[in-house]
N, CA, C and O atoms as a GROMACS GRO file, in nm:
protein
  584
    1UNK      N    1   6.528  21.642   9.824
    1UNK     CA    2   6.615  21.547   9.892
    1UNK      C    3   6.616  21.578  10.042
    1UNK      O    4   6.596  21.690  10.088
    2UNK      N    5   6.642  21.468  10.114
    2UNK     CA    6   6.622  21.481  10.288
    2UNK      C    7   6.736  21.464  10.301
    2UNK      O    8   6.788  21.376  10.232
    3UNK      N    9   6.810  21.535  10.386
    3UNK     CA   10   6.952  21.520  10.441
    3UNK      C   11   6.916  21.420  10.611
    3UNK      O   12   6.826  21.443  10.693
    4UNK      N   13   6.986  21.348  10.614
    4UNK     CA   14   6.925  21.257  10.742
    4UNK      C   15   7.123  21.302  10.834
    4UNK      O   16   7.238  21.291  10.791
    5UNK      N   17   7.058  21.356  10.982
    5UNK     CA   18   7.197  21.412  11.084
    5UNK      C   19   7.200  21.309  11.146
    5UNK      O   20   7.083  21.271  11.153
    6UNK      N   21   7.276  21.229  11.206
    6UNK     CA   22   7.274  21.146  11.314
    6UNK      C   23   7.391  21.195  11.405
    6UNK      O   24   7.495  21.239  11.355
    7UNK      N   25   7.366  21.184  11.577
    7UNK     CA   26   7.449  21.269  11.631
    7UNK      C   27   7.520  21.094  11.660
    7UNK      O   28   7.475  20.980  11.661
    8UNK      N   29   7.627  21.146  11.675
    8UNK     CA   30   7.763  21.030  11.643
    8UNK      C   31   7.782  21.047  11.752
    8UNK      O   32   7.720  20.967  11.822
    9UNK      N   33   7.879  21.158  11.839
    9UNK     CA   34   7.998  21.150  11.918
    9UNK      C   35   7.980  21.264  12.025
    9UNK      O   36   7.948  21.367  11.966
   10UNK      N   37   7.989  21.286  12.186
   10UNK     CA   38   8.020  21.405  12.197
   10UNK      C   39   8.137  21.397  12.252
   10UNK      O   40   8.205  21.295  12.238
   11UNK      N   41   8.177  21.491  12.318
   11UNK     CA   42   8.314  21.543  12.355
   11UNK      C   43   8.327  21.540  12.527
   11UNK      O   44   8.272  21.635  12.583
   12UNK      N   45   8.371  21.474  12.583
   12UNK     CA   46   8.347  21.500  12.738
   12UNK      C   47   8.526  21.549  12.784
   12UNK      O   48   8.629  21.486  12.757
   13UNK      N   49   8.513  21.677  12.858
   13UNK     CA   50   8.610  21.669  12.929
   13UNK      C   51   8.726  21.589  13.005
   13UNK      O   52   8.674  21.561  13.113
   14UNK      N   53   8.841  21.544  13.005
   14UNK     CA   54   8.859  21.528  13.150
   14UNK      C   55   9.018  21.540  13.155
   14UNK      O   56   9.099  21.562  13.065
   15UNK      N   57   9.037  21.513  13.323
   15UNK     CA   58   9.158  21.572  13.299
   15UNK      C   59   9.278  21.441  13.350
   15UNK      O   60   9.385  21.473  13.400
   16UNK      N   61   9.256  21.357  13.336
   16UNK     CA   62   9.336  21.248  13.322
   16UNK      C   63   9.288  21.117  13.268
   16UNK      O   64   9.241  21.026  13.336
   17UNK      N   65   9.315  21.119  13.078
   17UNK     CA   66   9.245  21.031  12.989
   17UNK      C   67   9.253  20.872  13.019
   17UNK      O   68   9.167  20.793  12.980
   18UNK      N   69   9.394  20.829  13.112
   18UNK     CA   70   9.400  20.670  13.151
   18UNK      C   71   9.313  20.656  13.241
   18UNK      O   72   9.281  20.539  13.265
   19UNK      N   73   9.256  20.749  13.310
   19UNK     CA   74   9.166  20.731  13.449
   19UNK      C   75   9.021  20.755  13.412
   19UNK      O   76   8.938  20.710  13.491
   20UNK      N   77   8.980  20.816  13.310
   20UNK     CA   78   8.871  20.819  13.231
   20UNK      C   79   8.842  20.696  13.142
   20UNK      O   80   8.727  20.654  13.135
   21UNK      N   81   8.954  20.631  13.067
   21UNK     CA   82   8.873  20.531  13.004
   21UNK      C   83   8.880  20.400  13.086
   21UNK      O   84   8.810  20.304  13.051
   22UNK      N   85   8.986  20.389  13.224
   22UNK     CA   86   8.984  20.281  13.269
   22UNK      C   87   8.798  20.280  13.369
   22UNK      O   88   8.737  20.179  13.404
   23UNK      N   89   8.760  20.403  13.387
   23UNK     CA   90   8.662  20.392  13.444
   23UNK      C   91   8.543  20.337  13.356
   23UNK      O   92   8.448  20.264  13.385
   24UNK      N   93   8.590  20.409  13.222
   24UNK     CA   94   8.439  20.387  13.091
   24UNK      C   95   8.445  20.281  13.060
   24UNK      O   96   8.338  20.246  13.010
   25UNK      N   97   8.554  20.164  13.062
   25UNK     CA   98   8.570  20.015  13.068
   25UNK      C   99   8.496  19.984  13.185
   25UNK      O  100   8.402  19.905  13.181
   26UNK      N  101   8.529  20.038  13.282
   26UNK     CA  102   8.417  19.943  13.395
   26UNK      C  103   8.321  19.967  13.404
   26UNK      O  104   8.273  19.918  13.506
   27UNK      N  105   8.234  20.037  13.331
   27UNK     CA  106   8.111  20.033  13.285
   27UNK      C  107   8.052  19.946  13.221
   27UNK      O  108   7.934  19.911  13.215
   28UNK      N  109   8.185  19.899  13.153
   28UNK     CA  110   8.119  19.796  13.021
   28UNK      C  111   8.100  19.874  12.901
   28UNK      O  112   8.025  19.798  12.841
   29UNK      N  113   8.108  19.929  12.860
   29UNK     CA  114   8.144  20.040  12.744
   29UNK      C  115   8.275  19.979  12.664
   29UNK      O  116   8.390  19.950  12.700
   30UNK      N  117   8.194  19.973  12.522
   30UNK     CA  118   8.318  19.925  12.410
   30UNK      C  119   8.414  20.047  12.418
   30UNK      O  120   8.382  20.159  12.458
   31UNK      N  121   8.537  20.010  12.373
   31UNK     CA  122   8.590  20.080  12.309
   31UNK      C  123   8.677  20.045  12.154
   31UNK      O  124   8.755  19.965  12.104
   32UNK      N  125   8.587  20.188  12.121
   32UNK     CA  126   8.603  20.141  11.983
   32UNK      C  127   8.787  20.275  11.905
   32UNK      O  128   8.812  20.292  11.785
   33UNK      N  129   8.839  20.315  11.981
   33UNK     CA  130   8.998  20.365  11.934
   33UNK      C  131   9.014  20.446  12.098
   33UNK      O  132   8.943  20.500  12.184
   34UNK      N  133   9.184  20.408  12.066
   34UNK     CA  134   9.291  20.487  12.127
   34UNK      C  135   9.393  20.524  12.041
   34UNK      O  136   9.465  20.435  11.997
   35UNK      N  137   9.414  20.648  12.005
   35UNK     CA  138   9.455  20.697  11.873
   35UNK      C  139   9.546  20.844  11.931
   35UNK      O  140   9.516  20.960  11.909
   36UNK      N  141   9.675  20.789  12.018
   36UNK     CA  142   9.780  20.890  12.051
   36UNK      C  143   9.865  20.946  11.907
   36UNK      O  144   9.983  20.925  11.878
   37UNK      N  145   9.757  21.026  11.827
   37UNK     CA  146   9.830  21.091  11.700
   37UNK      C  147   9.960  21.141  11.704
   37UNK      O  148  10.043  21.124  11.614
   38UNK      N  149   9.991  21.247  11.880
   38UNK     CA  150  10.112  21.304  11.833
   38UNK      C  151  10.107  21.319  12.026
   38UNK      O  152  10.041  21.262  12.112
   39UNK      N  153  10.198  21.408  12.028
   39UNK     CA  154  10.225  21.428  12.189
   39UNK      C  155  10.128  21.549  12.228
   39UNK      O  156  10.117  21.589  12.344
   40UNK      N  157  10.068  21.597  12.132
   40UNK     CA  158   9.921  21.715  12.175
   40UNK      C  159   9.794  21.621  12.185
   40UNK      O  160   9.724  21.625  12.286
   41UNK      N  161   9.758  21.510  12.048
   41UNK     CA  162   9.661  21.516  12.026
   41UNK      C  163   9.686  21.348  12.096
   41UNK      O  164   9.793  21.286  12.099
   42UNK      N  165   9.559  21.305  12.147
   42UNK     CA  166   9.520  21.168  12.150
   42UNK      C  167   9.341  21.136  12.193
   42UNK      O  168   9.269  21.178  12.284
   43UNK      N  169   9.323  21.057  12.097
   43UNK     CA  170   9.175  21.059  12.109
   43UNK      C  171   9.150  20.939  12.119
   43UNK      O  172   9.202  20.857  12.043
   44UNK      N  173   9.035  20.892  12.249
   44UNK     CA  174   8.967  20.814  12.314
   44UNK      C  175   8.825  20.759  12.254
   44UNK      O  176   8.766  20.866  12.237
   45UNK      N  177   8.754  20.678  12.220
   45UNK     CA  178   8.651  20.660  12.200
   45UNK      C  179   8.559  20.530  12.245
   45UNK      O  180   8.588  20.420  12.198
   46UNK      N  181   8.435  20.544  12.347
   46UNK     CA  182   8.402  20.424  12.377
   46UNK      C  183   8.265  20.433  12.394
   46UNK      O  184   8.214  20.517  12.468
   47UNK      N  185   8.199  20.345  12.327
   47UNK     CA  186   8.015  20.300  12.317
   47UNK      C  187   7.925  20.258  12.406
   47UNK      O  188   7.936  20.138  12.427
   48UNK      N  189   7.844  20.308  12.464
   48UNK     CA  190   7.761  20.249  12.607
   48UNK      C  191   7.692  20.117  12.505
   48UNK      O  192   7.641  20.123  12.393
   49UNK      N  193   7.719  19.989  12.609
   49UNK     CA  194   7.609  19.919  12.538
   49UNK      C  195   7.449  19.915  12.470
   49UNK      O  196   7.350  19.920  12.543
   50UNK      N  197   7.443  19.910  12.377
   50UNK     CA  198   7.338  19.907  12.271
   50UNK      C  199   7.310  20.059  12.239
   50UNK      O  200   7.198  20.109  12.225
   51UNK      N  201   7.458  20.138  12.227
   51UNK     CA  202   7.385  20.292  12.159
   51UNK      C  203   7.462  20.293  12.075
   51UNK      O  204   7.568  20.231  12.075
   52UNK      N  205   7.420  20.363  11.989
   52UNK     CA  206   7.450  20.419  11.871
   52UNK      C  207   7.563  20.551  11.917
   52UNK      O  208   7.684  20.536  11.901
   53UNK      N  209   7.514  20.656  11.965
   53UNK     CA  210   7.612  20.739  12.007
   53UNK      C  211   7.733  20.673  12.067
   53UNK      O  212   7.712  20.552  12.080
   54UNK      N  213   7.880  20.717  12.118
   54UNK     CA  214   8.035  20.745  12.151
   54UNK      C  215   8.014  20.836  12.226
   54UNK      O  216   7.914  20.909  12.228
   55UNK      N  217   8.136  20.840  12.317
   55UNK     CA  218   8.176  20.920  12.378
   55UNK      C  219   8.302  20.956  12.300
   55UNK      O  220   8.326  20.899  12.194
   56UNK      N  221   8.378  21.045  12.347
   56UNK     CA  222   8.544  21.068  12.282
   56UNK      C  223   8.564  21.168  12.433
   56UNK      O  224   8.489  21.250  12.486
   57UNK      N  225   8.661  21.131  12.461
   57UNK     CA  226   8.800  21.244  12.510
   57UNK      C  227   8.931  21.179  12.493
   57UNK      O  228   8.964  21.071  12.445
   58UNK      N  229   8.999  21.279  12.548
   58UNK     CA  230   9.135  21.296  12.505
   58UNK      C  231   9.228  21.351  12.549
   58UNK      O  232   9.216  21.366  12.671
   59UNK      N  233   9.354  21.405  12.494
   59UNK     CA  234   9.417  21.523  12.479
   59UNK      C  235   9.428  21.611  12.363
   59UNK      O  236   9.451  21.570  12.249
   60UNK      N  237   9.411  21.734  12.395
   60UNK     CA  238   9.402  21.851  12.265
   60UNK      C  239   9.261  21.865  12.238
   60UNK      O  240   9.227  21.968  12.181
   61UNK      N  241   9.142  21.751  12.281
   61UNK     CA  242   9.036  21.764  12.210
   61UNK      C  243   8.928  21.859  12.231
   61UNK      O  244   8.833  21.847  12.154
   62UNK      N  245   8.919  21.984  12.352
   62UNK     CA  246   8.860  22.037  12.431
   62UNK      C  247   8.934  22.180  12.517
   62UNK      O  248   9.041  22.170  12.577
   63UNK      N  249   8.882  22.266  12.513
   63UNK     CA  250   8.940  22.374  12.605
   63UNK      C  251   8.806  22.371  12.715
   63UNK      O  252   8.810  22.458  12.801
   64UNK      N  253   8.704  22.289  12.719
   64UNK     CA  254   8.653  22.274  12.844
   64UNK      C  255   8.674  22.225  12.963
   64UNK      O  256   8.687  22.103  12.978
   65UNK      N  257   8.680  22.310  13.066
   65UNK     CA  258   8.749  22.207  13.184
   65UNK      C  259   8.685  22.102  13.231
   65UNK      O  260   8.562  22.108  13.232
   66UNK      N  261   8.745  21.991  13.277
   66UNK     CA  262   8.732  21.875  13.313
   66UNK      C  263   8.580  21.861  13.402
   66UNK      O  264   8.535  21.945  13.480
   67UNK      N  265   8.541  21.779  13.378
   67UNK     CA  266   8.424  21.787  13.469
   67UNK      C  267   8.304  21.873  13.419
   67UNK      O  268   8.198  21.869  13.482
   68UNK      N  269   8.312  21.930  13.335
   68UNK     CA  270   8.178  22.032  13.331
   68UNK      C  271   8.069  21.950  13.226
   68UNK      O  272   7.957  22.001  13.218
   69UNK      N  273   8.084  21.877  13.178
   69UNK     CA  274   7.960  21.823  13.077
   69UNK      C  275   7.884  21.753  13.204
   69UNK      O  276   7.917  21.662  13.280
   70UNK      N  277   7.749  21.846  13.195
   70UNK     CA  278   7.662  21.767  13.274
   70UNK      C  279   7.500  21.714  13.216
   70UNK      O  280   7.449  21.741  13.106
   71UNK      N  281   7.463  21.662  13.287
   71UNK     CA  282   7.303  21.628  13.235
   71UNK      C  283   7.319  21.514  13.094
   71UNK      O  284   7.231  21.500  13.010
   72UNK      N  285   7.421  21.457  13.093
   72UNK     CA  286   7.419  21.398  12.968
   72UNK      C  287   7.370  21.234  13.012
   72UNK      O  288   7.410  21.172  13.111
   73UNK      N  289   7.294  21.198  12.931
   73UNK     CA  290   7.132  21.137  12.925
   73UNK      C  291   7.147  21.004  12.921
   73UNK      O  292   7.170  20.977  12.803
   74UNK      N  293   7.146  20.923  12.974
   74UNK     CA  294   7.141  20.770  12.946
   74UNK      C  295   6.998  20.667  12.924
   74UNK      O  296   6.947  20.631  13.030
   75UNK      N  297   6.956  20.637  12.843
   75UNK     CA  298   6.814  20.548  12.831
   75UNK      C  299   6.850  20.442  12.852
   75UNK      O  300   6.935  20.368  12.802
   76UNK      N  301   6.748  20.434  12.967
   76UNK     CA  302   6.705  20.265  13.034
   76UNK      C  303   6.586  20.198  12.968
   76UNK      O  304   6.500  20.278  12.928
   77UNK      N  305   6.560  20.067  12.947
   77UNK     CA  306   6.439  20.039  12.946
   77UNK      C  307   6.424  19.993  13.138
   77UNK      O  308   6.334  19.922  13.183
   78UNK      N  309   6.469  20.019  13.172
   78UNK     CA  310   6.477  19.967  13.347
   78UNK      C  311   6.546  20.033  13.418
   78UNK      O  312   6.662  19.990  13.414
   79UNK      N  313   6.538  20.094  13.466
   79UNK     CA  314   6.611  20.182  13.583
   79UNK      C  315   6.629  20.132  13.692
   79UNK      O  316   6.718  20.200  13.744
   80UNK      N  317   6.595  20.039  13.771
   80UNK     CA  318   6.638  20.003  13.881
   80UNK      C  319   6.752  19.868  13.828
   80UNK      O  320   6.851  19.859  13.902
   81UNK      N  321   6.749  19.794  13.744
   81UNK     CA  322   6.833  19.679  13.695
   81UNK      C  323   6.931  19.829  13.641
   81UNK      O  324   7.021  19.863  13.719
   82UNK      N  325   6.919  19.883  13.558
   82UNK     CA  326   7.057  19.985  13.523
   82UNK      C  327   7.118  20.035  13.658
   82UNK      O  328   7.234  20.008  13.689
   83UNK      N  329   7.060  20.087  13.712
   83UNK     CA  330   7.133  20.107  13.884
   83UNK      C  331   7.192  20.004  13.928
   83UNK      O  332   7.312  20.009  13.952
   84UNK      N  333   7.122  19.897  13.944
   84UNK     CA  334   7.213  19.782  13.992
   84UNK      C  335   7.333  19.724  13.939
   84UNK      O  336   7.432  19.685  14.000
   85UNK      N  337   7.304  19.726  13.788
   85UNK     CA  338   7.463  19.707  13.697
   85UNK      C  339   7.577  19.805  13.764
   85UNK      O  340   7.675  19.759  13.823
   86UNK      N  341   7.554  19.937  13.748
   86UNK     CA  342   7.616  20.028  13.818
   86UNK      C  343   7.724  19.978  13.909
   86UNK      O  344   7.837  19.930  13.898
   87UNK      N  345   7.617  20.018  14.028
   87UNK     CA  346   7.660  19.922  14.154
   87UNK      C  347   7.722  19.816  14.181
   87UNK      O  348   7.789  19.811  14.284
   88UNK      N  349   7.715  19.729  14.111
   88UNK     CA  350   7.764  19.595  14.100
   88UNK      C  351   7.946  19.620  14.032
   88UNK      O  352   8.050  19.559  14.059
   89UNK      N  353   7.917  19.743  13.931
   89UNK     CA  354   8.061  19.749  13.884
   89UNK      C  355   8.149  19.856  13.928
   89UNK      O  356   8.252  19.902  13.879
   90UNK      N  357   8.051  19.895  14.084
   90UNK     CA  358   8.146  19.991  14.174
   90UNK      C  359   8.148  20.142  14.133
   90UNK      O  360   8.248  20.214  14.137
   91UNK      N  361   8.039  20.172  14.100
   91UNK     CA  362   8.010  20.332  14.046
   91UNK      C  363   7.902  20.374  14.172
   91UNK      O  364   7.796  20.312  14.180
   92UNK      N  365   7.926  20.453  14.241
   92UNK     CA  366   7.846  20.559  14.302
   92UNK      C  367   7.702  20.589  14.241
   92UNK      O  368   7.703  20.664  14.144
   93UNK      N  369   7.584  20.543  14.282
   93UNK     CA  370   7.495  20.595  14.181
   93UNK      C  371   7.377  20.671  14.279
   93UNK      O  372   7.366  20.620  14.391
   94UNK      N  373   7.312  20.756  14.258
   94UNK     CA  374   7.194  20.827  14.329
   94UNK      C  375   7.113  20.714  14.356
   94UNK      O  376   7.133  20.607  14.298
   95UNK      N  377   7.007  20.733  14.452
   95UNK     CA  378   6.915  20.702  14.509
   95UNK      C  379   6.834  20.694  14.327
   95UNK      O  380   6.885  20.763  14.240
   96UNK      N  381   6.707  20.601  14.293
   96UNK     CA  382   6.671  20.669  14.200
   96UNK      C  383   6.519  20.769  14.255
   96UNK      O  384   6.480  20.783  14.370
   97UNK      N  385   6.466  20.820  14.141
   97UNK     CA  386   6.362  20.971  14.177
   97UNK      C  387   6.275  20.988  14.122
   97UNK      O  388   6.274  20.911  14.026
   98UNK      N  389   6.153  21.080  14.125
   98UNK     CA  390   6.127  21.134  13.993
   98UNK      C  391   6.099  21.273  14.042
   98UNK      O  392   6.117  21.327  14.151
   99UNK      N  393   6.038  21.326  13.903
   99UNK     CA  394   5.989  21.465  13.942
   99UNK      C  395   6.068  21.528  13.814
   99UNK      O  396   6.138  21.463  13.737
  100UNK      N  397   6.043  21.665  13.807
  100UNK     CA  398   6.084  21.752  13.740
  100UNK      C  399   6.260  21.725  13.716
  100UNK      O  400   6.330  21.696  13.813
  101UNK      N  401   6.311  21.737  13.597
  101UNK     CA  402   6.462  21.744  13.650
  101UNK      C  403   6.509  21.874  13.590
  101UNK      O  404   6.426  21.944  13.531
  102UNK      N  405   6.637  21.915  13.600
  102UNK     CA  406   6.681  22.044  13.580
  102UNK      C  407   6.739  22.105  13.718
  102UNK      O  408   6.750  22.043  13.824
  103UNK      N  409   6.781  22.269  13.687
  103UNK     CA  410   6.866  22.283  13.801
  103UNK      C  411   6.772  22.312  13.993
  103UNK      O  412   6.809  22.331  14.109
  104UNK      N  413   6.648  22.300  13.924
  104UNK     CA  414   6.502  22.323  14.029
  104UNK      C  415   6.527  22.196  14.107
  104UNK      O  416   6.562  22.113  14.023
  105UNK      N  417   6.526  22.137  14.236
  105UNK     CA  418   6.509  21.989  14.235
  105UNK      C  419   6.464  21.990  14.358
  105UNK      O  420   6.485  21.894  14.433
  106UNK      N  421   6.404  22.083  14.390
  106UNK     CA  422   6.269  22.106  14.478
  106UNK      C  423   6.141  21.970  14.442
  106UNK      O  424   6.074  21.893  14.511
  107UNK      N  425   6.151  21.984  14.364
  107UNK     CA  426   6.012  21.854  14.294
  107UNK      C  427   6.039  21.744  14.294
  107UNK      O  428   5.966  21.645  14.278
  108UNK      N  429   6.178  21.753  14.316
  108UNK     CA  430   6.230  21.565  14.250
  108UNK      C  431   6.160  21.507  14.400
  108UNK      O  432   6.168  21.565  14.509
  109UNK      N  433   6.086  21.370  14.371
  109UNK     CA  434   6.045  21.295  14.498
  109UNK      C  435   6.139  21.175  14.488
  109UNK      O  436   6.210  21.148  14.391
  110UNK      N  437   6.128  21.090  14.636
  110UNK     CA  438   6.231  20.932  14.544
  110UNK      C  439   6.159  20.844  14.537
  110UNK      O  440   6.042  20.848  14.573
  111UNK      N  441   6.222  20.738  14.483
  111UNK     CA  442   6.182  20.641  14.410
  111UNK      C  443   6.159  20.670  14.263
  111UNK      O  444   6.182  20.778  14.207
  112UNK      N  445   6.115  20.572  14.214
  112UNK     CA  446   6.067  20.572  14.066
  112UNK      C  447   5.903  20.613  14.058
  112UNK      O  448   5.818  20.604  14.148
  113UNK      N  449   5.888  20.659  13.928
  113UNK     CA  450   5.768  20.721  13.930
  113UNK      C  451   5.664  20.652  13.946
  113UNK      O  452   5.642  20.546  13.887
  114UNK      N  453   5.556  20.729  14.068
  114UNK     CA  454   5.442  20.561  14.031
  114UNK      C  455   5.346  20.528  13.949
  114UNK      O  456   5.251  20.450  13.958
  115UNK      N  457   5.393  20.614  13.851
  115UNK     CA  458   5.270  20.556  13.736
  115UNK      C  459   5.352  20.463  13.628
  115UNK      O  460   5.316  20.403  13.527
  116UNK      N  461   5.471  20.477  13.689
  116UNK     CA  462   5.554  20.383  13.565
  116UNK      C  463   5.543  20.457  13.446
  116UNK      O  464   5.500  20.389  13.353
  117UNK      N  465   5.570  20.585  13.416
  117UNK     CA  466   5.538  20.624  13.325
  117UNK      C  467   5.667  20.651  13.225
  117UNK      O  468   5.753  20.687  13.306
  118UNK      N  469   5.720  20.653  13.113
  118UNK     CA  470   5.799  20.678  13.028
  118UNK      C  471   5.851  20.840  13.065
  118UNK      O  472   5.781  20.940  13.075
  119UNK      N  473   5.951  20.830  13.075
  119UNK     CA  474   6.083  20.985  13.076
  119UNK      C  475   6.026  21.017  13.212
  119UNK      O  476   6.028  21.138  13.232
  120UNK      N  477   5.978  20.947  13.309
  120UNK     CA  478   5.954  21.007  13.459
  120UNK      C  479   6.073  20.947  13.542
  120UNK      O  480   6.071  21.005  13.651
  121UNK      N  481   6.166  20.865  13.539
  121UNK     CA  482   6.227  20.804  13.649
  121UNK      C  483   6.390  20.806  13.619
  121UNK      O  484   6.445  20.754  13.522
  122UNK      N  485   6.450  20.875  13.722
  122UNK     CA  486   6.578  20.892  13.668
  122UNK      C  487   6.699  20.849  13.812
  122UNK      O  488   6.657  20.846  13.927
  123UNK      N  489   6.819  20.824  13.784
  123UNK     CA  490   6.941  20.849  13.874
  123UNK      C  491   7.011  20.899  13.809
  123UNK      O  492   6.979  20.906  13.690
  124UNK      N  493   7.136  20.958  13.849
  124UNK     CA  494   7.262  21.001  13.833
  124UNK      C  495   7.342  20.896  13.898
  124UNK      O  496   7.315  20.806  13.976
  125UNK      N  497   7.488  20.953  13.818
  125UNK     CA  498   7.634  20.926  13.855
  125UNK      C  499   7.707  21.027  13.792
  125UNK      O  500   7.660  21.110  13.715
  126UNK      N  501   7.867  21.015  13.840
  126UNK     CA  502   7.952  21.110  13.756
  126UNK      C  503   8.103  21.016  13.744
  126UNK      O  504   8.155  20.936  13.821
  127UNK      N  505   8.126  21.048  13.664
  127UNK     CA  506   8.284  21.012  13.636
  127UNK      C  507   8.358  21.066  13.756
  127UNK      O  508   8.309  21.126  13.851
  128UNK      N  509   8.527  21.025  13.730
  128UNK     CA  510   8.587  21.085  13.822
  128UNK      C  511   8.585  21.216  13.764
  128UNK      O  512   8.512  21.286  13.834
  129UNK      N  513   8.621  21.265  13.691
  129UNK     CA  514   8.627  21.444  13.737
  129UNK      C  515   8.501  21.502  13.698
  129UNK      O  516   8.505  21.599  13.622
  130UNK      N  517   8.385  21.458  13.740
  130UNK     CA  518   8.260  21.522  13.752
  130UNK      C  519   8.153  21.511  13.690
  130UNK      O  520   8.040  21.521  13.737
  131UNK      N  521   8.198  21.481  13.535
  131UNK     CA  522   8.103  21.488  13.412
  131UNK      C  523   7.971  21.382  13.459
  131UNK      O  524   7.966  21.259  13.457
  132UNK      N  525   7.855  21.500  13.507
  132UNK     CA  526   7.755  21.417  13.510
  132UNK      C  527   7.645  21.396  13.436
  132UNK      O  528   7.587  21.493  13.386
  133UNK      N  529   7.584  21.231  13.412
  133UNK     CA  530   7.558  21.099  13.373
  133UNK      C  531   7.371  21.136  13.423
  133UNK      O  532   7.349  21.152  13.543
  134UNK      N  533   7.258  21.146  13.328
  134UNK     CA  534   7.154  21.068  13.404
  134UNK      C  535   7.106  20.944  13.372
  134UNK      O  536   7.102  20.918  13.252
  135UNK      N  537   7.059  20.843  13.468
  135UNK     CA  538   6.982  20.736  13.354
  135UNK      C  539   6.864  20.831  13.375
  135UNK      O  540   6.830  20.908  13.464
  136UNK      N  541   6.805  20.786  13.234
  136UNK     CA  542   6.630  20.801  13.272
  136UNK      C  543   6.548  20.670  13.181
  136UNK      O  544   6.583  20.611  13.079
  137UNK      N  545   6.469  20.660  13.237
  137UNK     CA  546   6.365  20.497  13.220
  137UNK      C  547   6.277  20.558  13.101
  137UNK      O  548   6.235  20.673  13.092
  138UNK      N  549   6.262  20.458  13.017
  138UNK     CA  550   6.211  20.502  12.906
  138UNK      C  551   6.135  20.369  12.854
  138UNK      O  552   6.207  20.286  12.799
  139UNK      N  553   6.038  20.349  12.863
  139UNK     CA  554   5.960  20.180  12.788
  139UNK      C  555   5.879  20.201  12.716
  139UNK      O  556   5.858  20.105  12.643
  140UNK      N  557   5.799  20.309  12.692
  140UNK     CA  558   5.763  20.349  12.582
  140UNK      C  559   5.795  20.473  12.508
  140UNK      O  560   5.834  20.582  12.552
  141UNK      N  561   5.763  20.423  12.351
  141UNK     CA  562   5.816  20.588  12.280
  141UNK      C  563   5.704  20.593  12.195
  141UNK      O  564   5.652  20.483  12.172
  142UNK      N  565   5.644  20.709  12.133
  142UNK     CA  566   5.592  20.782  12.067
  142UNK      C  567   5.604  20.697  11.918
  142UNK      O  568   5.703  20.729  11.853
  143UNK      N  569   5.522  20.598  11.860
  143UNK     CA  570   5.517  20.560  11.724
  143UNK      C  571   5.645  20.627  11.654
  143UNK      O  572   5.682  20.744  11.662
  144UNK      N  573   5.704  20.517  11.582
  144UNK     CA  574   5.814  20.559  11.471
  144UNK      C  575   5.954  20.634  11.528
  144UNK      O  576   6.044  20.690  11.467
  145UNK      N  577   5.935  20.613  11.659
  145UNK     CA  578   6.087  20.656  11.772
  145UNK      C  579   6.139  20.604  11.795
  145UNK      O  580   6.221  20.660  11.869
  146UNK      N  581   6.173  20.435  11.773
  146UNK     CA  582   6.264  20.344  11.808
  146UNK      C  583   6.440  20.382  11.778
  146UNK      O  584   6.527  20.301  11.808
   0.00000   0.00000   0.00000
């Protein structure tokens, strides 16, 4: 028997939850619960359009401080139209780049990559308390990766 994992949800920091989801609304991001269980616990949850993964924060849900989830990954089939949505809904977004990414960024050049190539072309953003966002451009995948 195959056990099949699907990653559901992660956990993002932050440290003021009305100012976190009023921002993840202006993204355009469903939200799918606001669920103030008790005066510790209240949990947030909202869907980037067309993913499968959630976000969640909250209160009680995390002893990580605010702001520290970084590098967390956004797929474009378009990176410069995803920047522009951005923009358009008043989010700060990087220049876009390519090159190596990670904490090296000696390599990163700008613009988008010029071979147009799949997982080469990326921007950032961050929430208000930090948690940073990459897109990266993705138009083709590897047979049976959809």
């Amino acid at each position: 028997m195959t056990v099949n994992f699907r990653f559901e949800v992660t956990v993002l920091p932050v440290s003021d939850v009305d100012r976190a989801k009023a921002f993840y609304e202006t993204l355009g991001w469903r939200l799918d619960a606001d669920f103030p269980i008790n005066d510790n616990l209240r949990i947030v949850q909202l869907t980037p359009p067309g993913s499968k993964a959630s976000i969640q924060f909250g209160t009680g849900l995390t002893a990580a401080p605010a702001g520290s989830s970084q590098d967390l990954i956004l797929i474009v089939d378009d990176i410069e139209a995803a920047r522009d949505e951005l923009l358009s809904r008043g989010v700060k977004v990087s220049e876009t780049w390519h090159g190596l990414r990670g904490l090296d960024t000696s390599s990163r050049q700008p613009g988008p990559d010029p071979g147009g190539r799949s997982y080469g072309s990326y921007a950032s953003f961050a929430d208000p308390d930090g948690n940073g966002w990459l897109l990266q451009e993705i138009t083709e995948r590897l047979p049976n990766r959809d």
